[in-house]
C-alpha positions as CSV (number, residue, x, y, z in Angstrom):
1,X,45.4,8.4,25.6
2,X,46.7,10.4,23.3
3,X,44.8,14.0,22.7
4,X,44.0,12.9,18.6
5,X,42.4,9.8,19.5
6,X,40.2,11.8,21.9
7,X,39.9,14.9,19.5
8,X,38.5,11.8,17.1
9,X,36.1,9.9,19.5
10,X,34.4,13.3,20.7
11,X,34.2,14.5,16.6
12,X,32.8,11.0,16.4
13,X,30.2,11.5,18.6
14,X,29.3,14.7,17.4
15,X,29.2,13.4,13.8
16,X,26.7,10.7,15.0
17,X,24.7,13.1,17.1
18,X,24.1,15.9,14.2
19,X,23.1,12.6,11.7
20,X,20.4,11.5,13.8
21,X,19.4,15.1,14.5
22,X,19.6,15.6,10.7
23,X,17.5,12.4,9.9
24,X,14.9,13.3,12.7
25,X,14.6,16.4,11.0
26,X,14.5,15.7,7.5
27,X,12.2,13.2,5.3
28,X,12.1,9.7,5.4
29,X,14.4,9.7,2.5
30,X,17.3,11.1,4.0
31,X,16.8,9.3,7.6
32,X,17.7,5.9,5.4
33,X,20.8,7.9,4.3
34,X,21.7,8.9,7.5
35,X,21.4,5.3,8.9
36,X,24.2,4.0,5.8
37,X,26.0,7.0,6.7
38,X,25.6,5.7,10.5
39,X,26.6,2.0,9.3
40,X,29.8,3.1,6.9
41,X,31.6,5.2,10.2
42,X,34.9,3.4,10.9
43,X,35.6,2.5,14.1
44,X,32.3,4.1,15.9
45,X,32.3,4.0,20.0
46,X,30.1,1.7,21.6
47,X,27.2,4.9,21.9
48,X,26.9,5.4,18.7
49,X,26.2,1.7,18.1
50,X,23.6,2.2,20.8
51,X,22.3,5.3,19.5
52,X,22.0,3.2,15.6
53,X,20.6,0.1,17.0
54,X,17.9,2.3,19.2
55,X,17.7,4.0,15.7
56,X,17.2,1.0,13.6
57,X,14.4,-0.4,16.9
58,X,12.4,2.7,16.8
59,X,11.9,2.5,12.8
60,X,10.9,-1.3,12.9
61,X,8.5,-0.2,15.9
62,X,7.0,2.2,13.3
63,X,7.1,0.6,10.4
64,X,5.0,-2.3,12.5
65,X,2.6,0.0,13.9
66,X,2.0,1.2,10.2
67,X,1.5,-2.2,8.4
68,X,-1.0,-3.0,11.5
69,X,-3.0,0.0,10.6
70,X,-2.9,-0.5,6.8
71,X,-4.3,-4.7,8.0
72,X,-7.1,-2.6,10.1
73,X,-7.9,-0.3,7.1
74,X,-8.0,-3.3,4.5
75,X,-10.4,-5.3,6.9
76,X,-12.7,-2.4,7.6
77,X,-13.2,-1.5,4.1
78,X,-13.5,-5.6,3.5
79,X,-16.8,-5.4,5.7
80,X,-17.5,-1.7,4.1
81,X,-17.9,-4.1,1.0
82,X,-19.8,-7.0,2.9
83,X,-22.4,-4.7,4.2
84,X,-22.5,-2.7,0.9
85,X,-23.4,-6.4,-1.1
86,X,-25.3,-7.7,1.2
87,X,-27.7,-4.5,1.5
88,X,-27.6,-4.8,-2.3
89,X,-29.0,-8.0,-2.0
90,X,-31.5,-7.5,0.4
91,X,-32.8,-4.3,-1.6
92,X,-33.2,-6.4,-5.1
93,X,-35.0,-9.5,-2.5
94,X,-37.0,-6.6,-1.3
95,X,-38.3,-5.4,-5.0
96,X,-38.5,-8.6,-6.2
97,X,-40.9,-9.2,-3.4
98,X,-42.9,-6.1,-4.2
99,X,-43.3,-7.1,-7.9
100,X,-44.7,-10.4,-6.7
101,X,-47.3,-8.8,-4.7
102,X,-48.2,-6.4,-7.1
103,X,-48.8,-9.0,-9.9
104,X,-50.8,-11.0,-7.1
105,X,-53.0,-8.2,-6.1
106,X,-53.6,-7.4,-9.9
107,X,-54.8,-11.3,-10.5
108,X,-56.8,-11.3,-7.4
109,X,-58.1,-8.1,-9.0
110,X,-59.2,-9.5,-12.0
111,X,-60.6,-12.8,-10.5
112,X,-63.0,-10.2,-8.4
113,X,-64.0,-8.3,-12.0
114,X,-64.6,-11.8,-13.5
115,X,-66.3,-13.2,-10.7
116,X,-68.6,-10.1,-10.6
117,X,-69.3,-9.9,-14.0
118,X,-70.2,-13.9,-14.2
């Protein structure tokens, strides 16, 4: 082999190692750059495929486990809103029931004055 082809496989594999220690490091911004900078190389070895593809599984894994949370967070704040409405409900059942009674009592009230005073 001759020593540039090796000079350029080991500065390949450094270049892929410092861009994944870069993107690990940096925002989310700049870990999708890294990954088109991954993608564009020319003629990367077979480890830095590995090292892109275990790249590209670990960010889906994420990205999963964040859409799964954001479902659970929708769905609790769903029956947040269910229990809020339905105690709604049962509060203005619950008045509505008082006001009946009230207006009840004050007839059976005034039957007692009228029966009294007749």
């Amino acid at each position: 082999m001759c020593p540039t082809r090796r000079f350029r496989e080991v500065f390949q594999d450094i270049f892929v190692w410092a861009v994944v220690t870069l993107a690990d490091a940096l925002a989310p911004s700049s870990e999708y750059v890294a990954v088109e900078i991954l993608e564009s190389g020319p003629n990367l070895p077979s480890n830095s495929r590995e090292v892109r593809e275990a790249y590209r599984k670990k960010k889906f894994e994420e990205e999963q486990k964040a859409s799964e949370r954001r479902l659970i967070q929708k769905e609790r704040e769903a029956e947040i809103q269910a229990a809020a409405e339905k105690k709604k409900q049962d509060l203005e059942r619950l008045q509505r029931l008082r006001d009946h009674n009230i207006l009840r009592k004050e007839k059976e009230r005034i039957a007692r004055l009228a029966a009294m005073a007749a």
